[in-house]
N, C-alpha and C positions, 0 to 999 in steps of 0.2 A: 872176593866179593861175588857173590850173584843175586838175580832178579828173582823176585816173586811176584806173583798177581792175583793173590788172592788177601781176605783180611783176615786177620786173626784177633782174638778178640781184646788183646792187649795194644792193637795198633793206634787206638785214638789217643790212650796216656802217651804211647811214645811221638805220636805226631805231634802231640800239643808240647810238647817238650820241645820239639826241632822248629817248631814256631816260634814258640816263646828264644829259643835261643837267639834267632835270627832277630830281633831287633828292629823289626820291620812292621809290625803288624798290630792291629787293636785288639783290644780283648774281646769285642764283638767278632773278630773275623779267627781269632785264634778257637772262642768257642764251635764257630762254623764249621774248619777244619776237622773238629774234632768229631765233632756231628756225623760228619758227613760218612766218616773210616766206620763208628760203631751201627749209624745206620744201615748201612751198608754192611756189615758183620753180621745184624739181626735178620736183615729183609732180601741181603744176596743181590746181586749185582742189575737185578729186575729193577733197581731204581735208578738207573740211569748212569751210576758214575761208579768209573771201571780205575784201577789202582796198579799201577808200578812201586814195588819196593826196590830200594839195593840197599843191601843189607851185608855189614863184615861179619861173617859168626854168627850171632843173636843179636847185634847192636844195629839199629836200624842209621843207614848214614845219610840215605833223604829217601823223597818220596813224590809221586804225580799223582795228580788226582784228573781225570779228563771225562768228559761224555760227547757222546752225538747232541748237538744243538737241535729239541725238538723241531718238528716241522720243517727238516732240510733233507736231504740227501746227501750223505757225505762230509755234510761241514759237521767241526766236530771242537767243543772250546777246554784248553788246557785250564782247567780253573785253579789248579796250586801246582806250584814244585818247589819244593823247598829241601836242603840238604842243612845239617848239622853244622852248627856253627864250628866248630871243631874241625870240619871237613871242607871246610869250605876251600875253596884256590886248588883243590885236589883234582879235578874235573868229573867228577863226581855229577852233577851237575847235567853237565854235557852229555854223558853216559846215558842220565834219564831220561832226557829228554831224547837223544838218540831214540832209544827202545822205547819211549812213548809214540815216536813217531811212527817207529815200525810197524808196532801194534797197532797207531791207527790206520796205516795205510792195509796190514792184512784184515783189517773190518770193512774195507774198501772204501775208509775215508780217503775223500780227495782233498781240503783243506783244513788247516787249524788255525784256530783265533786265540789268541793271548792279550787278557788286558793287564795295566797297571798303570800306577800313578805317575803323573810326571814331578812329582816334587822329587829336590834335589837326592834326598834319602833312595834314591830308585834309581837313580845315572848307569851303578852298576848292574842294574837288572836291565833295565832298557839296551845297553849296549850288549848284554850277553845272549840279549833276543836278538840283538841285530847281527850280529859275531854269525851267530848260527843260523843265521837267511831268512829270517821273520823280515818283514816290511811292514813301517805303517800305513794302517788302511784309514783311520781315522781318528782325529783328537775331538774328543768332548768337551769342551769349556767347560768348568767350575763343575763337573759331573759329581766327585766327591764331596763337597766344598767350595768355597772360596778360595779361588787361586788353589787347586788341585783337580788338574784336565784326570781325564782318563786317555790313555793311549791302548789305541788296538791294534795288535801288528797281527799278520797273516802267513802263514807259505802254503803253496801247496805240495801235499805228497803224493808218491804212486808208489804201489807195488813194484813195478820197476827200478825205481831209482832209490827206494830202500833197499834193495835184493844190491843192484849194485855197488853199496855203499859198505855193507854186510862184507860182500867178496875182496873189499880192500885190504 
């Protein structure tokens, strides 16, 4: 398996596949994803949102989608990561976000924000933020809906403590 960071122009068909597999997500939010890889293909990474692959061979196995939060310094929000259903419990996962983090901390981000749902459908997301030292910073009441908070967790990174982790 290795990482890529760039888009190619077949990445939104296969992202909207690894959404649609996951079982998670609306059709408004699966077309977003998809949006977001081909926009980003056309107009280059000048629009804000920068792209982790891990990919076996050709088979794309998941994916980050992340940018600097305008108007901040540093902060910086993980808006997807999703891995193939197929691959999923493989840590796969973890990986991505590992190396999302890296790369945010070599852009000299200092923190990352991650939101999601708190409905039941999401336990296993929420805990695998928490597994990997996200903390919540804050619940939204009814943000999505009715009876569906939004939860925000945070950590912060350095170049240091990525380098570290690397040398493990």
């Amino acid at each position: 398996m290795k990482f890529r960071y760039t888009v190619k122009k077949d990445d939104g068909d296969k992202i909207h596949n690894i959404i649609c597999s996951s079982g998670f997500f609306r059709e408004d939010e699966i077309d977003i994803a998809k949006e977001l890889a081909e926009e980003t293909y056309e107009k280059g990474q000048k629009e804000g949102y920068s792209f982790v692959f891990l990919e076996d061979k050709e088979h794309l196995a998941g994916y980050t989608c992340y940018g600097e939060i305008p108007c901040t310094i540093g902060s910086y929000d993980l808006y997807w990561i999703a891995v193939d259903n197929s691959k999923r419990n493989s840590g796969i996962g973890k990986k991505l976000l590992l190396e999302t983090e890296r790369m945010i901390a070599k852009k000299n981000g200092r923190k990352i924000y991650i939101e999601t749902s708190n409905k039941e459908l999401y336990k296993p997301t929420q805990q695998f933020y928490i597994n990997n030292g996200y903390k919540v910073e804050v619940i939204l009441k009814d943000f999505y809906n009715i009876n569906d908070d939004k939860i925000i967790y945070s950590k912060e990174v350095s170049v240091l403590d990525i380098d570290k982790t690397k040398q493990l």
